[in-house]
N, C-alpha and C positions, 0 to 999 in steps of 0.2 A: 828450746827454740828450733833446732834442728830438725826434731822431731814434728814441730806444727807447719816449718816449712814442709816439708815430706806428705805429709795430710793434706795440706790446701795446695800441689803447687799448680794445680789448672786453673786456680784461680788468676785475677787481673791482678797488676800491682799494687795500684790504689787501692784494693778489697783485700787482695794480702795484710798487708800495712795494717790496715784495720784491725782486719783478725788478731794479728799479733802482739798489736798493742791492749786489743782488749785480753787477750789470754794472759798478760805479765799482770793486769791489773786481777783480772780472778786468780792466779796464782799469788798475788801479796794479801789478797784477802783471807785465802784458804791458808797462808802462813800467820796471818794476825789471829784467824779464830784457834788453827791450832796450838800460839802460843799464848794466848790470852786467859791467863789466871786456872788455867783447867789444873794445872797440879797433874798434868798426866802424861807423858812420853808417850806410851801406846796410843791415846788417841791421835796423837801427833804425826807419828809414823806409818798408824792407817789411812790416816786421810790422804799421805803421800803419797802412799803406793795406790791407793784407790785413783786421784789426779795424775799417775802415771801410765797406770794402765789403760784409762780412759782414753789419754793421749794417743796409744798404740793402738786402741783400737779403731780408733780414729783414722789414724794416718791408713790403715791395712783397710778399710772399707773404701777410704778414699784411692788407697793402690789397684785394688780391683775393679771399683766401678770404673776408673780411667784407662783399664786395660781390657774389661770384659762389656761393659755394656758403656761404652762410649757415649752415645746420644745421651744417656742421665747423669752426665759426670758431675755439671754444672748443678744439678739437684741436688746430687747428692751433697755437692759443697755446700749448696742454699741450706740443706737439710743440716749438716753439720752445727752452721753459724746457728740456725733455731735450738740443735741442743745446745751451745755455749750461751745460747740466752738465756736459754728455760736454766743452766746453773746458775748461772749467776745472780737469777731471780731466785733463784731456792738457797742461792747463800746469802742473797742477801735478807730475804726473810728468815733465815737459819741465825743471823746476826743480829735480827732485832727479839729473835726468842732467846738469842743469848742473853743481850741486855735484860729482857724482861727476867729472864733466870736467875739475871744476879742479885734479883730482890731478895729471890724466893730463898728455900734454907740450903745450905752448904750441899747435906747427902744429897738432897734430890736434883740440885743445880748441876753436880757432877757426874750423875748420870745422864739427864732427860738430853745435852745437844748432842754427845757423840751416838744417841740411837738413832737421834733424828737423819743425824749428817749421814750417817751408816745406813740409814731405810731409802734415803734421796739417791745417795749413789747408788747402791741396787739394782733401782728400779729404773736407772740410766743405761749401766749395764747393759739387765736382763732385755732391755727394750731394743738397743743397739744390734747387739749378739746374735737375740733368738729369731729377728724376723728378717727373711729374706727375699729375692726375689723369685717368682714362679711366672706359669703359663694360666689364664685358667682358662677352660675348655667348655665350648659348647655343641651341642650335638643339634641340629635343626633347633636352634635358636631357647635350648633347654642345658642350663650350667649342670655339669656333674662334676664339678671338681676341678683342684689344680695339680699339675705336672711339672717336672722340675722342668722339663724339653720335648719336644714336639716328639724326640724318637720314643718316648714312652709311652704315648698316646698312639703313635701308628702300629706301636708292635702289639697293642691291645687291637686294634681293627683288622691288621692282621691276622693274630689269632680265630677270631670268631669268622673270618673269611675262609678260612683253613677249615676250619668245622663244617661250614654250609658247603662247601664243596666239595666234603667228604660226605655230606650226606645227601646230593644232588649227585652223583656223582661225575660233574663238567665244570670248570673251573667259572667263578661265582664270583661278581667284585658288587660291592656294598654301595648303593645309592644313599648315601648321607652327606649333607654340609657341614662340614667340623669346621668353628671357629676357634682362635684362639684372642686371648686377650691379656696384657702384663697388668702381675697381681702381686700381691703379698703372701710368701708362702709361710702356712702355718704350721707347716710340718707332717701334717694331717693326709696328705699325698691323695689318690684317689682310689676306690673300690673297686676294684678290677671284674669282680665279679657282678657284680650292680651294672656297670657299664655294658658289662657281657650279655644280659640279662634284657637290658633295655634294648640293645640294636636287637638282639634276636626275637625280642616281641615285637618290634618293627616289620617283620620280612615278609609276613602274611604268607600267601599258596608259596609253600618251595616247589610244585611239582614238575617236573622236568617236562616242558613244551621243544615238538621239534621243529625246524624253522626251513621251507623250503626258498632258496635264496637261487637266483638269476644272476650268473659274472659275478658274486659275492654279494649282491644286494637283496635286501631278503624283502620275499612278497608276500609272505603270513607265515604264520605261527599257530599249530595245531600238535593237540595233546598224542595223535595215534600218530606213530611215523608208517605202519603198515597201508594207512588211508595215504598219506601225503605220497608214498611208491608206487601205492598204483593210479593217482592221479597221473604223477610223471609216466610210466607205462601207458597209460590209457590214452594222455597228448599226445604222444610219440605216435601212437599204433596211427590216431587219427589226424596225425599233420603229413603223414607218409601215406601220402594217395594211394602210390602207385609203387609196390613193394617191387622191385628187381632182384630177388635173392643179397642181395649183398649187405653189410654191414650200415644198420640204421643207427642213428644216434643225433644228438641235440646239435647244432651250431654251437649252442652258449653253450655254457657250463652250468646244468642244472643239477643242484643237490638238495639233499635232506639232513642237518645238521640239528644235532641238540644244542639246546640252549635253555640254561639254569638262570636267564633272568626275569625275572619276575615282573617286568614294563616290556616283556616281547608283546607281542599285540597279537592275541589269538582271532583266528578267523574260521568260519566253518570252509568245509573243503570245496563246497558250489563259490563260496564268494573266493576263494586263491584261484579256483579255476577262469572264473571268469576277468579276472586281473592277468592271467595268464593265457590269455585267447583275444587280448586287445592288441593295442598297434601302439610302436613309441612315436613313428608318424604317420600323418595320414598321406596322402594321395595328391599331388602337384596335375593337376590337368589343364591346357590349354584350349582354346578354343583358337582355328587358323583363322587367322586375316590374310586381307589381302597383298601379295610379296613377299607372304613368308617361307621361309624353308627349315628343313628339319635342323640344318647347322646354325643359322640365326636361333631359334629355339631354344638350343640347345646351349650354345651361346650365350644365351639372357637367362639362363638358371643355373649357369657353373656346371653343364654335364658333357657327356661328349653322343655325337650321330647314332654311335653303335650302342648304346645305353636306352637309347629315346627310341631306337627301332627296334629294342630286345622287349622294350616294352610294351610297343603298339605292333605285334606282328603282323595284322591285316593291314596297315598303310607304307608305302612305298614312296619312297624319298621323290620320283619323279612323279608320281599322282597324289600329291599333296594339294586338295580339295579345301576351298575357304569353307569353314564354317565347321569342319572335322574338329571333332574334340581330341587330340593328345595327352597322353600321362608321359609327362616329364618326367616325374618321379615317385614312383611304384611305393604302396605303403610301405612301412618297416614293422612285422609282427614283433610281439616281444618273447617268440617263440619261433625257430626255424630249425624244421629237419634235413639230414643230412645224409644220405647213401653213397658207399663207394662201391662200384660193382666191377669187376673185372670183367673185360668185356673183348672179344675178339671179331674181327671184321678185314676187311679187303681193302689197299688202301690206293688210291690210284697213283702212281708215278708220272709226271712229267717228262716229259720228251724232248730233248734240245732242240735246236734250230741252225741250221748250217745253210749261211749265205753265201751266192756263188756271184762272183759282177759279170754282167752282160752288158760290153761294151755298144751294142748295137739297142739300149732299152735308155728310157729317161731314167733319172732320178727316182720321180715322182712314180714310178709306174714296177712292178715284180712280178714272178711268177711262180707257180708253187711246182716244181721238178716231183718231189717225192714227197708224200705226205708222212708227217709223225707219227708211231703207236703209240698209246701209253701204256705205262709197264703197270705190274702190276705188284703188293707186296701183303702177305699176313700177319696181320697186328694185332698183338694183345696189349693195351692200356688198360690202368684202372683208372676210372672215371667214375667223379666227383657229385652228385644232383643235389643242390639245395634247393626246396621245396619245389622239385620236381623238373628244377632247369640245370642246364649242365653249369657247371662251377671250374671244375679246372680237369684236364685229362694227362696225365703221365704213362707213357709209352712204356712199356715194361720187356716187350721183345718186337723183334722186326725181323720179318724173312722175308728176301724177294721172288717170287715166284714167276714171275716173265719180265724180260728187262725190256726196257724201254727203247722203241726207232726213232733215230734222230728225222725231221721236217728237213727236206732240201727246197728253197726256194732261189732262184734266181732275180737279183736288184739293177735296177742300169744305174750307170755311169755320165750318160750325158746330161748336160744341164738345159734341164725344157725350158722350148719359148716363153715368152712373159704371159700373165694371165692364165698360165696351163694349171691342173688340177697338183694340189700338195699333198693328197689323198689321205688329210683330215677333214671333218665337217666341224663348223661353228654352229652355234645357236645363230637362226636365221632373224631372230628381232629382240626385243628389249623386251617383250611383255610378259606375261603371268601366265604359267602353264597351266591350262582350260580342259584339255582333251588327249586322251591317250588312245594310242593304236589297239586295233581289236574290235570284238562286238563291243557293242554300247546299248545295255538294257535299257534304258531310260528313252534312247532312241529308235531301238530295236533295229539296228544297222549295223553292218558293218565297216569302222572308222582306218582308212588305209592310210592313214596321216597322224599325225600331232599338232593339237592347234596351242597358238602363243597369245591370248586376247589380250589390244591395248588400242586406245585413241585412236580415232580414222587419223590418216597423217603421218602416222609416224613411219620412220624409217624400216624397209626391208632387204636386209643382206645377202649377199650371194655367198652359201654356207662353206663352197669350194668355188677354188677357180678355175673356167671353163668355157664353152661356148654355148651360145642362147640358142637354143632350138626350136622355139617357138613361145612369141610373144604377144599372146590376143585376149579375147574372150572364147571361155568353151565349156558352152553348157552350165553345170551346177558349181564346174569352181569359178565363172566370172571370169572377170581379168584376173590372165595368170602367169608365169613365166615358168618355160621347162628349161632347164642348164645340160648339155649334156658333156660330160666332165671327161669323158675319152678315156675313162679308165675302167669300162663296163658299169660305172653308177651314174644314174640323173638324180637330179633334183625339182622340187618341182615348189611353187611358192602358189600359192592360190588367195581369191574371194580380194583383191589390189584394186584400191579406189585409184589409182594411176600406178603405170607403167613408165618405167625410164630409161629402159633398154628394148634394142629391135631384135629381129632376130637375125641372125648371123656373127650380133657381136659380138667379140669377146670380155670377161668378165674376171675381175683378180679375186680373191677370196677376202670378204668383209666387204665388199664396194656393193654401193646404193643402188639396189636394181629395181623397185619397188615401194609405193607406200598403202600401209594397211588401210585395208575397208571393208563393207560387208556386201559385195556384188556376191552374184550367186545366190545359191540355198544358204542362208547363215543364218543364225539365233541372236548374233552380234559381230562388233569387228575384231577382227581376230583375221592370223596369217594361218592358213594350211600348208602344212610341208610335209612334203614326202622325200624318200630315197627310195628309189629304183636300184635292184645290183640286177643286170642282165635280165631287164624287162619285168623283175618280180618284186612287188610292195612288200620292206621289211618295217621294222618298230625303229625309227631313227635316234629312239632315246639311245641306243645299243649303238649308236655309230659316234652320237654325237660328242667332239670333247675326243676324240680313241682315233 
């Protein structure tokens, strides 16, 4: 009894129970047949030890499954209870071949149930004992056999991976789906050689293809690596325009790597080339509206001014023209060369400024005493050019060769009357820059102004503060106002559908002295402005704002 607790105890109690009670009734049975008229002690004693061992082997299958393969404990127990059925069907039809034997004559009766009883148990046994559990194995969905564990199975792929990358010679890994699946092992293990035999008739071209790869990402695959070298030479020579003696080489990391698998994807070297002379982006361009400017732009695509002006060098943040096409942002090749050239040059030094106070001068008003030199200094940097722009420069020696004169200028100190000049300039109106200073092909004149075009009406400001020097009409500027700021600059506002200052009056910097129109020679309405310094028309972009 011990013993069948030991064997079943994963079983429930109610199915315990069961079992137990049925196993005292096949052991009274296997005692009645063994004492029943046989006249014979040894069969008696075999059939004990035979319902002994049985027992032990029992319990020792049920001890293992519930400690090594857990999820089938319960089976194996179900499995169990099926052999105590299938005995006790076979003793109980071993009991009616008794009865029928006891017709028959004495010699033969006393032989024929203990062979029987003796061939049944056996074959219990041999049944129990010999078969066990295994893996069995599939290779793309084709059985070759069972393993007792998965590590005897990998160290066979192992092997033959070890082989093909001894004879590639670049380490080699096996494109196969190996399944497994739980089976009955028959002892019969699998053919190691057969298995070896099979993948390797699998593997088709071993030939060693080389793989030219971009950052590690590879962009074809070709049998000649001397072809795939001098493709990379041949890009390089021709993405470096403009050789500077210095040290050329890739951005990326371009190489030529072997590769022993056999799903690399060969390509001829015209199609890698041309995979290799494409863009990973294309080209962001803009077309200007009106109110726009290069930092709004740049602003609405996530870049910065000096990126948007690196890339459009002919347009200029202050003549930014509607209708201009802008590249935002510049393609990205999937290939960029790199030069470092050590480079020496002259570099200019900056000059201090030394302020003196002249109690007897405004604020608003200075004087230049002694003007600045710049120094001068001899630089060798090596500097950076990717695909022919400059990238980064590092200074590598510095000599000064003429030092630098400090600027003496004298500041006043008193605080000027109200409306006197602050000697900055504002933007003089709210509108959209139309016109820049200089010739103007298009008009074939020359433009001594900046014009700002917006709505007749609108507000025009007095860009400093100062006094109105004259407030009329005059000639081709129309109604106009001239400022004279008393600090050797005017100002002058032109083509004004009204005027709202006289002359002599005074005027603060931002107050309403005018509104835009198109009197005079104009194309539209728009304000003309100019700055005078000592009688002479300069570019007011370069004052304004400074």
């Amino acid at each position: 009894m011990a013993s069948l607790d030991r064997s079943y105890g994963g079983a429930s109690p109610r199915h315990s129970h069961r079992l137990r009670r049925r196993w005292v009734v096949t052991r009274l049975h296997l005692s009645r047949m063994a004492g029943i008229g046989m006249g014979s002690e040894t069969v008696h004693d075999l059939l004990g030890f035979w319902v002994r061992l049985l027992s032990v082997v029992l319990g020792g299958l049920a001890r293992v499954g519930r400690a090594v393969f857990l999820p089938l404990y319960r089976t194996l127990a179900r499995t169990a209870y099926g052999v105590e059925r299938l005995f006790q069907k076979a003793l109980s039809g071993l009991w009616q071949l008794r009865l029928r034997a006891l017709l028959r004559p004495a010699h033969v009766r006393g032989r024929l149930i203990p062979a029987l009883m003796l061939a049944a148990a056996t074959v219990g046994i041999l049944t129990v004992c010999f078969l066990s559990v295994g893996l069995r194995v599939e290779i793309n969905g084709v059985p070759v056999g069972i393993v007792s564990d998965r590590a005897e199975m990998e160290e066979i792929l192992s092997s033959v991976q070890d082989r093909v990358s001894q004879y590639v010679g670049v380490p080699y890994s096996l494109d196969v789906d190996v399944s497994y699946s739980i089976a009955y092992d028959d002892g019969r293990g699998v053919d190691r050689e057969q298995i070896s035999d099979y993948l390797m008739a699998g593997l088709g071209d071993l030939a060693v293809k080389y793989v030219l790869t971009v950052d590690g990402q590879p962009i074809g695959a070709n049998r000649s690596r001397t072809a795939l070298e001098l493709l990379r030479q041949r890009l390089l020579e021709k993405n470096a325009t403009s050789f500077k003696g210095g040290k050329v080489d890739f951005v990326q990391d371009v190489q030529v790597v072997p590769q022993g698998s056999m799903d690399a994807r060969e390509m001829s070297v015209a199609d890698i080339e041309s995979r290799l002379t494409g863009e990973t982006r294309s080209a962001v361009i803009y077309e200007v509206q009106p109110g726009d400017t290069l930092s709004g732009i740049a602003a609405r695509y996530g870049t910065t001014t000096a990126d948007v002006m690196a890339n459009n060098p002919g347009v200029q943040a202050e003549n930014l023209l509607v209708g201009t096409h802008v590249v935002v942002q510049a393609s990205v090749p999937v290939l960029s060369v790199k030069e470092t050239v050590s480079e020496q040059y002259v570099q200019r030094i900056d000059y201090d400024t030394v302020r003196q106070e002249n109690d007897e001068m405004y604020t608003t008003q200075s004087r230049v005493i002694k003007s600045g030199v710049y120094g001068e200094a001899s630089v060798t940097a090596d500097v950076t050019y990717v695909d022919g722009r400059e990238d980064s420069r590092v200074v590598t020696d510095w000599v000064v060769t003429k030092e630098p004169e400090s600027e003496i200028i004298e500041v006043g100190t008193q605080t000027p009357p109200p409306k006197s000049a602050t000697g900055t300039f504002m933007k003089p109106s709210n509108g959209v820059y139309s016109s820049g200073f200089g010739y103007r092909k298009n008009l074939r004149d020359y433009h001594t102004g900046v014009d700002f075009a917006g709505p007749v009406g609108t507000s025009i400001f007095a860009a400093d503060g100062g006094k109105v020097s004259y407030a009329a009409w005059k000639g081709n500027y129309g109604y106009c106002v001239f400022i004279d700021h008393e600090n050797g600059y005017v100002t002058v506002y032109a083509h004004c559908s009204k005027l709202l200052v006289k002359e002599g009056q005074r005027v603060a910097k931002g107050e309403t002295i005018a509104r835009v129109g198109a009197t005079g020679r104009v194309t539209g309405p728009h304000v003309h402005f100019e700055i005078r310094v000592n009688g002479t028309q300069v570019n007011p972009l370069k004052y304004i704002g400074k």
